[in-house]
N, C-alpha and C positions, 0 to 999 in steps of 0.2 A: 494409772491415768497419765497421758502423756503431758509435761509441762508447755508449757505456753512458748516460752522459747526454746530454740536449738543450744546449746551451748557442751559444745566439744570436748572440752577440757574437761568438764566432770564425766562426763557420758567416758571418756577413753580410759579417768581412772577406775572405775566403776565396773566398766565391762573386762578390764584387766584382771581383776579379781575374779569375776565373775569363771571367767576361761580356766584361769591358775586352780580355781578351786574345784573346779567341774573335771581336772583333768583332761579338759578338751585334747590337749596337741600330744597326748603321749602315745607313743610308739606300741603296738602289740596289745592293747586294751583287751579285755576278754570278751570284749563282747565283737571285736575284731581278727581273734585269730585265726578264723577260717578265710577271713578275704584277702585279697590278692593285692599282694604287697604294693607301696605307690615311695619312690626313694629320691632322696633330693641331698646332697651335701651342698652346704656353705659353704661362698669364698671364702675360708676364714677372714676376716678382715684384721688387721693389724692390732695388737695387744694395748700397743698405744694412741691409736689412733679414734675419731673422733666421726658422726655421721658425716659425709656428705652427700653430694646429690649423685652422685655415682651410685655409692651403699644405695639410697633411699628407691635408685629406678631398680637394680639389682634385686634389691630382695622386694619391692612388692610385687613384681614380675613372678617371685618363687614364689611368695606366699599365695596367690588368684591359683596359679596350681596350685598348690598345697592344699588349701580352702575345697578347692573347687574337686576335688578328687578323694577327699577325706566325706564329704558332703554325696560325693558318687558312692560310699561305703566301701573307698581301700584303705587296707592299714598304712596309714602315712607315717613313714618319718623325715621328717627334715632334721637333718642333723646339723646340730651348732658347734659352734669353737672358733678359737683366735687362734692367729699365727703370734708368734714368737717375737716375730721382726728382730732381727740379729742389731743391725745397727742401729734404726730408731731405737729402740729400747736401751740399749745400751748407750746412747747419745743421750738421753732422757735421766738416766741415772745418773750420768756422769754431772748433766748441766745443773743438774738439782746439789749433787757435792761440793761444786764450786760455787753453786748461789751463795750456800748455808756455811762455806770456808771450812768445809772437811777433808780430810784427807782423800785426794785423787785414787783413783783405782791403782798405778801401781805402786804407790805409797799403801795400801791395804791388802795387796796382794788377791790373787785370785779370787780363791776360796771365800775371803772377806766380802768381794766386789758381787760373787755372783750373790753370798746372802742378802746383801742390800738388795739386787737386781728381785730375788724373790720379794724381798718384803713389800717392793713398789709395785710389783704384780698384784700380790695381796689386796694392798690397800689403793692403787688407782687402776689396775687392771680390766675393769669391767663395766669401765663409762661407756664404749662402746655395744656393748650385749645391751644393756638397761636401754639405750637409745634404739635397736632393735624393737625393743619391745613396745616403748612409744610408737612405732612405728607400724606397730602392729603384729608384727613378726610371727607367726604362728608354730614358731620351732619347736622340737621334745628341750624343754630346758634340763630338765634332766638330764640329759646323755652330753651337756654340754664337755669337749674337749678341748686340751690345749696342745700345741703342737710338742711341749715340753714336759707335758706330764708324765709319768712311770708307763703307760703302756704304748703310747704311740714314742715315745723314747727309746723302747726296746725293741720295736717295727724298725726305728730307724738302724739301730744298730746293725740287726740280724740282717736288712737288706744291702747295709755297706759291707757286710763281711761274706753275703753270698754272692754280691756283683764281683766283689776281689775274687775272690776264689774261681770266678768263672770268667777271669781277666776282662770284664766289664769296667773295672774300676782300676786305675795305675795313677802314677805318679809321672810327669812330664815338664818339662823347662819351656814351657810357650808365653806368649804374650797377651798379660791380661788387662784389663781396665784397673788404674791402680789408682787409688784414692789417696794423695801425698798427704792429707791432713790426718784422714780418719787411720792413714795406715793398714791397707787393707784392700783385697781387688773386692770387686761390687761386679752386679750384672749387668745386662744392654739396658735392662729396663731402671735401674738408678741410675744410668746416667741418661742428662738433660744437653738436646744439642740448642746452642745458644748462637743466633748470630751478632760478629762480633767484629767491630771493625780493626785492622791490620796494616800488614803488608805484604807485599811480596816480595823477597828478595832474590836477584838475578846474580846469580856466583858464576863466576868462571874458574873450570876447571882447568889445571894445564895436561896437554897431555906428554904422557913419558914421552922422554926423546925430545922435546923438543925446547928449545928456550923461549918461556913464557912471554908474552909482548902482548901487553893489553890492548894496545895497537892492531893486532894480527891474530885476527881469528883462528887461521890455520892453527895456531897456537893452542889451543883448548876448547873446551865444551863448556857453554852456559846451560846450568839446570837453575829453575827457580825451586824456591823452598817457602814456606811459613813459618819453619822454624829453624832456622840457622844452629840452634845449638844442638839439633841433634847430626848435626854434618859431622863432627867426631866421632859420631860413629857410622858412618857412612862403609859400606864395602863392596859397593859397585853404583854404576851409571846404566839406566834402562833406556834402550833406544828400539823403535821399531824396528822389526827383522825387513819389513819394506821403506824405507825412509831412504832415499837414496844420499841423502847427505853424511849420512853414518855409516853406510856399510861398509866401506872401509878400515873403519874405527874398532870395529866388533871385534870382540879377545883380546884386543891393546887392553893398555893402564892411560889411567891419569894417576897423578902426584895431589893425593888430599892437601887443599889449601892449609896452612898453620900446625898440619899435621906431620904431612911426609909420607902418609900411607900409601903403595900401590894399589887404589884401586879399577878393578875391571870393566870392561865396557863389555855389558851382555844385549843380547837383541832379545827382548821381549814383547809382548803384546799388548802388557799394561801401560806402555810408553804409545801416546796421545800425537801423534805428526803433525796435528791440526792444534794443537795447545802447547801454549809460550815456547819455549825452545825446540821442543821435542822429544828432549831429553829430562828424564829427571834419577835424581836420587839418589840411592834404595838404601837406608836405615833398616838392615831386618829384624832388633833389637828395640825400636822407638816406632814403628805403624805397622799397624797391622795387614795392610796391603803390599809393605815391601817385605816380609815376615813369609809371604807367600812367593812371592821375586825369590826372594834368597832361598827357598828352600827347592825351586826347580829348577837353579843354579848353581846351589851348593856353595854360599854364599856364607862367611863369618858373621855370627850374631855378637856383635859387640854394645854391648850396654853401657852408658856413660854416663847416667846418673843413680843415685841413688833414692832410697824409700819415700824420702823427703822431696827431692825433687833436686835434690843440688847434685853438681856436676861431681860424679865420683870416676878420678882418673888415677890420683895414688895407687900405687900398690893394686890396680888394675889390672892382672897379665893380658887380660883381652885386650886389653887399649895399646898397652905398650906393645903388646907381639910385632917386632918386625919394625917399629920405628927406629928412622935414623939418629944415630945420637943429638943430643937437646932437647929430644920430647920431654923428657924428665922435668926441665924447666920448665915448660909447658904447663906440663902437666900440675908444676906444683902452685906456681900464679892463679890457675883455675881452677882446682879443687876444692871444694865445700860453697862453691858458688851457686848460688839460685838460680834455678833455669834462667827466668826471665831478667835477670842483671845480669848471665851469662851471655844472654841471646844479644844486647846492646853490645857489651865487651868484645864480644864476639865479629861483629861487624864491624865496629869500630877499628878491628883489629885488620879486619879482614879489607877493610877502604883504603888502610895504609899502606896496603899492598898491592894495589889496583886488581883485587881479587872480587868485586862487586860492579856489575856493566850498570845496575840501574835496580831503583827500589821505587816500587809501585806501590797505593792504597789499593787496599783487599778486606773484599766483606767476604768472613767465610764463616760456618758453619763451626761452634766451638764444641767441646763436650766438657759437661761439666758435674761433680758430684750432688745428686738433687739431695742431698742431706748434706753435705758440706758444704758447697759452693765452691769448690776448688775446680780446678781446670783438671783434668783426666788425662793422666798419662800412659800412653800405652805401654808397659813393662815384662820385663823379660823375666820370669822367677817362677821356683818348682811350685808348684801346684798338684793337687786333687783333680783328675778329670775322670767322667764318663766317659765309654765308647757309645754316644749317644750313635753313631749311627750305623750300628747294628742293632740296636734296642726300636730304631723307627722303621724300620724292614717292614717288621711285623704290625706296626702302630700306623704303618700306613697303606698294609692291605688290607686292613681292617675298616678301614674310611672307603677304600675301593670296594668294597664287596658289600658294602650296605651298611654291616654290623652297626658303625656308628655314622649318622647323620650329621651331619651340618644344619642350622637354621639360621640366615638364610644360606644357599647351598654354595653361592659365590667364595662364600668364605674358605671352602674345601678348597679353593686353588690359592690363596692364602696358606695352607695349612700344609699342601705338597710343596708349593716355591720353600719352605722355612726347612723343610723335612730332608728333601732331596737333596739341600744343600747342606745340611747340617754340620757342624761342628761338634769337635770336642766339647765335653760341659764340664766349664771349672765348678767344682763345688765345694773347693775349704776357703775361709774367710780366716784372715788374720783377726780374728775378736777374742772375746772371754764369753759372749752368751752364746749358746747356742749349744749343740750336741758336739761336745769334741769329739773329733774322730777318733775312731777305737784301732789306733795305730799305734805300733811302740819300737823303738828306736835298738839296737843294739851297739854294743862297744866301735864297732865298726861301722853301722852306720846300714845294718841289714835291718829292715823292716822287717815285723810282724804283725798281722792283723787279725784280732780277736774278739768277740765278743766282751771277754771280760780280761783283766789283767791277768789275773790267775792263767786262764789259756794262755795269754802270750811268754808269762813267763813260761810255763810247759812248754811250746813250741821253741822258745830263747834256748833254751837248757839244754831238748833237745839238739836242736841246730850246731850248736857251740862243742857238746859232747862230740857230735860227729864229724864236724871239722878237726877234734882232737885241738880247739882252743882250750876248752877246759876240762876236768876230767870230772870222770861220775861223781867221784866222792866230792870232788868242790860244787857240781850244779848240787846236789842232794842238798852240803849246806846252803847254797843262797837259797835255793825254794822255802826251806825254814828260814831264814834270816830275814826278816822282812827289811833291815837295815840295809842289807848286801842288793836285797833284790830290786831297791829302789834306785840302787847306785848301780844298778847291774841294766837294766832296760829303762827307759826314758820316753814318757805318752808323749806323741804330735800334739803343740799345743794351739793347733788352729782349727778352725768348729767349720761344721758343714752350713753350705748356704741352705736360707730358709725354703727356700726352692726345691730343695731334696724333703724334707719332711713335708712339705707339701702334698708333694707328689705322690705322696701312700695316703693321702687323705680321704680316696673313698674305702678304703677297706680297713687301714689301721683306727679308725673310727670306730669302725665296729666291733672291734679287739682284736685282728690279727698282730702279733701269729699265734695268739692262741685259739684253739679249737672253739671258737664262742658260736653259738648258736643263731646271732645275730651277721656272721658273713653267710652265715645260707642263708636265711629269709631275704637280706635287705642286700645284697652285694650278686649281682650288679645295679648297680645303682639306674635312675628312667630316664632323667636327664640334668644336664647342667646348664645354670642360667649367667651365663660370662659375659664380660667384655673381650672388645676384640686386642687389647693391645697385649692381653697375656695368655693369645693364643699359643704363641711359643714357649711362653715362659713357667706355664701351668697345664694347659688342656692336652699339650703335645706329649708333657713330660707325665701325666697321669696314664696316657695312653700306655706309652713304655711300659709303666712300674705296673701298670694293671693286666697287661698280656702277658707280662712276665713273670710276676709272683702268683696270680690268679687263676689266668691263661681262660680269663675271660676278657673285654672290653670293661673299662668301669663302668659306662655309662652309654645308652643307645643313641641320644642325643643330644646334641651340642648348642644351644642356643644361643645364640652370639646380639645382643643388644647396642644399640647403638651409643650414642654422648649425646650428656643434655648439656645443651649450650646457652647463652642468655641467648634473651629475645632477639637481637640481631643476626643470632649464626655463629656468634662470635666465639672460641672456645674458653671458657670460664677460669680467671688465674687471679690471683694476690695482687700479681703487676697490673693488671688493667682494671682492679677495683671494681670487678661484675663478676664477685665471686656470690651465688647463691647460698644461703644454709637452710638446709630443710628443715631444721630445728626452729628457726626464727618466724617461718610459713606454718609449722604444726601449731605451734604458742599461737597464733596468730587467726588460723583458720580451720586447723584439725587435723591430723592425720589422713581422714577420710578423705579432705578436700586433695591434699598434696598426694597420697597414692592415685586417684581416680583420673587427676589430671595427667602424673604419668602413664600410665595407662592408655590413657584414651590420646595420648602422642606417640608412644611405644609403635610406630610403624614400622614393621620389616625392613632394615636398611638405610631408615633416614632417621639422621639426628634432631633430638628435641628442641625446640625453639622456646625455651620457658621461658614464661612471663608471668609476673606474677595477678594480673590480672586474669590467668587463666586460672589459676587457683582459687582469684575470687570468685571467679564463675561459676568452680567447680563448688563452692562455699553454697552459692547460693542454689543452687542443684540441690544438695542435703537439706537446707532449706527446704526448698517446694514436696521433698518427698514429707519433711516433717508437718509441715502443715496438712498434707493431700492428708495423712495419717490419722491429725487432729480432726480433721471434717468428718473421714470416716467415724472416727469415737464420738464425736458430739451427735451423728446422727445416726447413732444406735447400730453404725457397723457389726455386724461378728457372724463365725462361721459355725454353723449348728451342726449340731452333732450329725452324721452320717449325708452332709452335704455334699452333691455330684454336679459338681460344674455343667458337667454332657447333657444335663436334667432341663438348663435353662430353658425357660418359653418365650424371653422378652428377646426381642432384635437386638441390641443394644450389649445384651447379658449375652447371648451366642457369638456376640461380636468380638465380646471383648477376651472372651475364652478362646476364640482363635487366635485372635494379638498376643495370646499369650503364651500360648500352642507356639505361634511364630518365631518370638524373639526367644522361647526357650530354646529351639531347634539354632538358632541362629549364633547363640551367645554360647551355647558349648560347642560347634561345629569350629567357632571361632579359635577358642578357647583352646582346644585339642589342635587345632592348627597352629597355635603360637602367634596367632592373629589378634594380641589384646586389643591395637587400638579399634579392631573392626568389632570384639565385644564390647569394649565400654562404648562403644558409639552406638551399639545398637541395645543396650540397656537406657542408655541416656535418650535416645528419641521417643524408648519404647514408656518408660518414666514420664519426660515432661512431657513429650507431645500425644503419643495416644493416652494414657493413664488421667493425668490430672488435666491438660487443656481439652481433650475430645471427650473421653467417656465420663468424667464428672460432670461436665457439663450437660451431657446428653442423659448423665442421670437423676440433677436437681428438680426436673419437672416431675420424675416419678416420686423422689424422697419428700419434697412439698407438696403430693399427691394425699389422695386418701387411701387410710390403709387398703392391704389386701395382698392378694398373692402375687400381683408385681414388684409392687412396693418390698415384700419379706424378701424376694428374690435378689431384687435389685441390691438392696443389702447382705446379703451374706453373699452375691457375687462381689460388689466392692471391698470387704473383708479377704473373700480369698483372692482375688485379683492382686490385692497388698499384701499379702504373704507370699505368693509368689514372685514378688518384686522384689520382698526381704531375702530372698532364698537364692534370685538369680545375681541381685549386686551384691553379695555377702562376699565373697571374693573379692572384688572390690573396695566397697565401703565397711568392713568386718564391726567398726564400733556402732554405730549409728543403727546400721540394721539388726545387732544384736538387740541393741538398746531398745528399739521399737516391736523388736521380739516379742522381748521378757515381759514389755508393761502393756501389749495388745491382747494379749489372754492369757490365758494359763496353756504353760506349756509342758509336756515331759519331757522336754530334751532342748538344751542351749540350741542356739539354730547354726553353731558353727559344728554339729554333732547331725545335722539335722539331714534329711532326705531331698537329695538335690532332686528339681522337677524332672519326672522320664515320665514316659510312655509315649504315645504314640498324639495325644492330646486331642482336645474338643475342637473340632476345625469343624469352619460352618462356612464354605465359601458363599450361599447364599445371604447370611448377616455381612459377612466379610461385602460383599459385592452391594448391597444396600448402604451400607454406614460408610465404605468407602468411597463411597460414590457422593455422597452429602459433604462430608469434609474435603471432597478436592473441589466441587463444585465453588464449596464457602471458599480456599485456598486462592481458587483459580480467579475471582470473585475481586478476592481481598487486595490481589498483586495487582490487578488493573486498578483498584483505587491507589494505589500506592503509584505507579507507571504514572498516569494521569491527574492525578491532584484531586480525585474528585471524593469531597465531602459528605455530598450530601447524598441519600437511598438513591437504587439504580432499580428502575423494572428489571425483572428477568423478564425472559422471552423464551418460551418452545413450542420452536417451529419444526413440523412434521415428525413429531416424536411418538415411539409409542405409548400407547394406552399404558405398562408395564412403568416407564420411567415420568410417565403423565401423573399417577398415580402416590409414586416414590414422593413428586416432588408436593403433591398434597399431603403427604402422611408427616411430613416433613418444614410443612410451608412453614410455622411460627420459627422454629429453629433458624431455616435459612435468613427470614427475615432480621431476626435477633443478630445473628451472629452473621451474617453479611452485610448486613443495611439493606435489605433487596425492599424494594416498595412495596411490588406487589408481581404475582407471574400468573402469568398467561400465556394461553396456548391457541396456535394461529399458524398456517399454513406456509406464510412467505414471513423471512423477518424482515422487517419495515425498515426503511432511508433512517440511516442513523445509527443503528446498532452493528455491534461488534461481536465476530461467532468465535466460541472458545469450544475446542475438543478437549471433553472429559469422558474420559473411558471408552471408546470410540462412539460417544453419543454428541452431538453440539448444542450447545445452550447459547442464548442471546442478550446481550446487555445491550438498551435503548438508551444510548448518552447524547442522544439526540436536545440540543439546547444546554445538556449537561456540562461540555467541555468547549472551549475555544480551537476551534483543530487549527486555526494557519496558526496560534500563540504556542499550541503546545508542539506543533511541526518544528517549530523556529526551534524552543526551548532545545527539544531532542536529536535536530539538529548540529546543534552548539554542543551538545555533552556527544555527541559522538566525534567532534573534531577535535576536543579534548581528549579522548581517547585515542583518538589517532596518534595525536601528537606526543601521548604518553609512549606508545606502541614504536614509533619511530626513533624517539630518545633510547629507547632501551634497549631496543635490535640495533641502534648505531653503534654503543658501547659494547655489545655484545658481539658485535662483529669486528670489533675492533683486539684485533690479537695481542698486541702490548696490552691491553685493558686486561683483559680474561689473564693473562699471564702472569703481569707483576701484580694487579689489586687482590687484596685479602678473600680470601675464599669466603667471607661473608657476605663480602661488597659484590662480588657477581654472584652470586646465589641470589639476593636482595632484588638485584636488577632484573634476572630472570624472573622471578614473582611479581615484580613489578611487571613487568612484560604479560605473565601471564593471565594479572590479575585486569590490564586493563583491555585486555581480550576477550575475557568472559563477561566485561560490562560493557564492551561494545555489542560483544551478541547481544544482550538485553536489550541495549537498545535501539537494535534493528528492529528485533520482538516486535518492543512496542510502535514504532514506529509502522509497521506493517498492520497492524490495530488498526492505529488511528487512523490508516487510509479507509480501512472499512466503514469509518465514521463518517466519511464524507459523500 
């Protein structure tokens, strides 16, 4: 029996069990293994990390697949698992040792630090999976993985040591994003660009040859900078090759201010003729844009600070190469200085010299560690990289040729701009967690790289044998000596970024590299349900590692999801305190409510605008299906054994078998199109407004009827019209409609096990064409009393109508009356002075508001509300035409405008509409 109230909370832990215990979500069930596989991997989401409303659009978006295709009778696996997260996790551990006044990680040493790091996995690891499952999450829990674990550990390994081997994978001196706090380079996607007010400073350079005179231009080249302290390492000046004020200049020197350096004057294209000097630069050591200068130049990479950030000039050879004597002073006044007490010194230094024309304020663009908050320095140091861009060759003919999709398809030129251009990909991280790399070091300083150490020493031994370093009988003994052979080869002690173990995540999932039976069934995986901002940093890079270890596609299609923003547009952050938690909306309103409303916003392309009033909404949405439920059960609802909808003989019951026919075809056509919110919207109209507002209603007269064979019909059609309700939003609302499942009869099978509605359906366009006719009539009816004010019953009126809809609207008269206010209808040749014609269906019907309404009071009123719209329409096309406006204001605030714009557009039409009525009145 169903309770009286809705109340979520129990209903979600309840059907939790229900699922867990039925086996619902597992992978390969027997009574699945003949049907045709349905494959979904998870973004892992971070080990440490917590739902948000990202997580919560993310995965109800995979679960409505998942449901909705496990429901169509495929073997589904949605595969679960967390990533590793290298430095949160590791920052996590750390902050907990210093709460508790333990010994720091390298105070405990490695080996010590990574036990801790396990044992915090252990015991808070798995806040995020449980909040999953609040969530509804319909994953195989079972097969849950960790990026760390023993098998996809050994995936990791075997694909770093066969990218080496197929020079995929080297060792190179470029310049990474370097984290000075955390000690350690990070990706594009940890670092946060921050605007950040400044300045600018305007240097002049002096050029060789001539005696400086701050006075006298001729004398040098002004480059401006942001950052003054990396001018130390400055080794040339970019000028454009057409700049006619420099060509001259081009292959000369200037004399580095405070330095003494000669450096070059090159003509490049990166240099800007229309911005501040013309001239700027080129640090190819400290940015990464002059990094590129210098290398098509041939250009000295000198680095001047160190890990930390302070100014490293000691015992430097790159800095000192080639200065005149006194650098050395120099050098030693300013060594171990903090950038940013450098950058002041520096200047200061550099004013006393009349080596500084002018220093401007500057709002520029900062970058900054989003897990440290430090400022990001571009650094010069050896690193781990991929030859990513031979690995996207193939990863992006593969987008060309169909194999994989895009949804929506825009995002494919996203996805070639990143590709075409592609870069090296650093992938070792100065940490302790993570996969260290399975590199090992020799006496000299020769890499090996091996699966396991045992191999490297084998390869050391040999090597070293053959050089005639060592001889046989001495490798023999170190390979026994375990003492020697530890002092003999030396492991890299920097771990690969989590971004690589990612990256094997549809197929090391299923246990590659071993032969597991589960990469043939389920590999290649159907589709992925992403965000767009790690299309580069995950979808691009699975491509690679899946064309290549596979030498299939992981996945056919790419689903790219939008950002859920607050209600204004605004993007959701800490700092502007309009951060949502989907956990505080679940507690609150239910799981059901908060997926259903994502969903039913999940438009192709445009970002969500949540509110949490849309969640109420959606609240109370569950609501009306729970009670429509209860009505059904109080008045002896159920569906008899060998009942056939197509059977019906009541209008009413043929009608509603086709609405139902309709919204089924409509909500998986949706559905398979990755069209959620067009499915939850045509669930939800099909629910409140045909379901419980129309055909309840049109069926109380039969249920407070005397018995008989309409009355038994009518009932077991409302029974099964409600299971097919539960069967098409089950996807959607998974608890609620289980719930109402299990306690509306007896069932043989959970209804997330259950047979999604197919066939071809009871379509009855003649009930369809009757019953829709009555309710747009009553519609069309309703909004003229709304338009006009008017309270009290209206006659209908049909004028020259046939006998066919004469008929309709007798069979039908009590209804209309009820649920219109209509007084009373009649049928008559002309419609009479006073009344207003409304086409419905292309038939016209007449309302006599003759005496009814005030037409110059209600002229005037509607009048007035269209010059209000006007006026709103003008305000908002002013500002929207206004290109400062659209330019500097926040993308929420012209977005807003334009809605606004829009919205009093479409209430001006209306009220032309009615205005155009009310002439008919007169």
């Amino acid at each position: 029996m169903i309770e009286k109230n809705y109340q979520p909370a129990d209903i979600e832990a309840r059907m939790s069990i229900v699922w867990e215990d039925s086996l619902a979500f597992k992978a390969g069930r027997p009574d699945r293994r003949d049907a045709v596989p349905f494959t979904i991997v998870i973004p892992p989401p971070n080990v440490t990390g917590s739902l948000h409303m990202g997580h919560a659009l993310n995965n109800t978006l995979q679960d409505i697949l998942c449901r909705f295709e496990r429901m169509r009778g495929r073997d589904v696996l949605w595969q679960p698992g967390t990533d590793h997260a290298g430095i949160a996790t590791q920052m996590v551990v750390e902050r907990q040792l210093m709460e508790r006044q333990q010994p720091g990680r390298r105070e405990m040493g490695r080996e010590k630090f990574l036990e801790r790091v396990w044992q915090w996995k252990a015991e808070s690891g798995d806040t995020i999976i449980n909040q999953l499952k609040r969530l509804g999450a319909s994953c195989d829990w079972s097969r849950e993985r960790f990026t760390m674990d023993e098998g996809l550990s050994k995936a990791v390994i075997k694909v770093f040591v066969e990218l080496h081997r197929d020079g995929l994978i080297y060792k190179d001196k470029r310049l990474v994003n370097w984290d000075t706090k955390l000690l350690t380079a990070i990706s594009d996607l940890e670092v946060q660009q921050t605007e950040m007010k400044g300045h600018l400073w305007y240097l002049r350079y002096p050029i060789e040859g001539q005696t400086f005179n701050p006075e006298d231009p001729s004398t040098f080249i002004v480059v401006a900078t942001t950052r003054p302290e990396t001018m130390l390492g400055d080794t040339g000046v970019a000028v454009h090759p057409e700049d006619e004020r420099y060509q001259k200049l081009v292959g000369k020197n200037i004399i580095l201010p405070l330095v003494g350096r000669k450096v070059k004057i090159v003509a490049d294209d990166y240099s800007d003729p229309e911005k501040g000097s013309g001239a700027v630069k080129v640090t190819p050591a400290h940015d990464f844009n002059d990094f590129e200068v210098g290398n098509r130049h041939g250009l000295r990479r000198i680095s001047v600070l160190d890990k930390e950030g302070c100014l490293d000039l000691i015992d430097n050879e790159d800095y000192l190469r080639g200065l005149p004597e006194g650098a050395s002073q120099f050098a030693e006044e300013f060594h171990g200085v903090d950038r940013f007490a450098a950058r002041k010194r520096i200047v200061e230094r550099l004013e006393s010299f009349g080596f500084v024309e002018r220093i401007e304020p500057h709002t520029n663009m900062v970058p900054h560690g989003d897990r440290s908050g430090t400022v990001i320095e571009p650094y010069l140091t050896d690193q781990w990289y991929v030859d990513a861009k031979t690995l996207a060759k193939p990863a992006m003919a593969a987008v060309r040729s169909g194999e994989t999709t895009f949804v929506p398809k825009n995002w494919e030129k996203t996805y070639f701009e990143w590709m075409e251009n592609i870069q090296p990909w650093c992938i070792s991280r100065q940490l302790w967690w993570g996969h260290q790399i399975p590199a090992w070091y020799g006496p000299d300083g020769k890499v090996f790289v091996a699966e396991t150490e045992e191999e490297a020493v084998s390869h050391a031994l040999g090597y070293y044998v053959e050089q005639e370093v060592i001889t046989v009988e001495q490798g023999r003994e170190m390979a026994l000596d375990r003492n020697k052979r530890e002092g003999f080869i030396t492991r890299d002690e920097d771990v690969l970024d989590t971004w690589f173990s990612s990256a094997l995540w549809p197929f090391s999932t299923l246990g590659w590299p071993e032969d597991a039976p589960e990469v043939k069934r389920y590999y290649p995986t159907n589709v992925l349900v992403t965000g767009f901002d790690i299309i580069f940093f995950w979808v691009a890079r699975m491509m690679m590692m899946g064309l290549h270890f596979m030498k299939e596609v992981p996945f056919s299609t790419v689903y790219i999801h939008a950002l859920v923003r607050d209600e204004k547009g605004a993007k959701m952050s800490k700092s502007k305190g309009n951060v949502i938690d989907p956990l505080n909306l679940i507690d609150e309103y239910g799981a059901d409510a908060l997926r259903f409303t994502l969903a039913a916003m999940a438009a192709q392309g445009r970002d969500i605008k949540l509110a949490t009033s849309r969640v109420e909404g959606y609240r109370n949405f569950a609501t009306k299906l729970w009670n429509a439920c209860r009505f059904a059960e109080m008045n002896h609802c159920a569906v008899p054994d060998g009942f056939n909808p197509d059977g019906a003989n009541e209008t009413i019951n043929k009608w509603i078998a086709h609405e139902v026919s309709s919204a089924q075809l409509d909500i998986a056509d949706a559905i398979k199109a990755y069209r959620f919110n067009d499915a939850a919207n045509a669930i939800y109209r099909f629910v409140w407004n045909v379901y419980c507002d129309w055909y309840v209603e049109l069926a109380k007269p039969v249920l407070l009827g005397e018995d008989g064979p309409a009355k038994s019909e009518t009932r077991a059609m409302i029974a099964w019209a409600r299971d097919q309700i539960l069967k098409l939003l089950h996807p959607f609302m998974p608890f609620i409609t289980e719930e109402l499942w299990e306690v509306t009869a007896k069932r043989d099978n959970v209804l997330a096990l259950t047979e999604w509605p197919s066939g071809p359906g009871a379509f009855s366009p003649q009930a369809e064409n009757e019953i829709g006719w009555v309710i747009e009539v009553i519609s069309a009816i309703r909004s003229v009393r709304a338009e006009m004010s008017v309270t009290v019953p209206i006659p209908l009126v049909l004028a020259r109508t046939s006998d066919q809809i004469w008929e309709r609207a007798q069979r039908w008269s009590e209804f209309l009356k009820r649920m219109a206010r209509v007084s009373d209808i009649t049928r008559t040749h002309e419609y009479p002075s006073g009344a207003i014609q409304l086409v419905v269906r292309n038939e016209t019907i007449g309302l006599n508001l003759k005496g009814l309404v005030d037409v110059a009071a209600e002229r005037a009123r509607l009048d007035k509300e269209i010059g209000k719209a006007d006026a709103d329409i003008k305000r908002a096309e002013s500002k929207l035409a206004n290109e400062k406006f659209v330019a500097n204001a926040a993308e929420e605030v012209v977005e807003e405008e334009r809605e606004k714009r829009e919205a009093a557009l479409a209430r001006r039409a209306k009220l032309l509409e009615a205005l155009e009525r009310l002439k008919q009145a007169t």
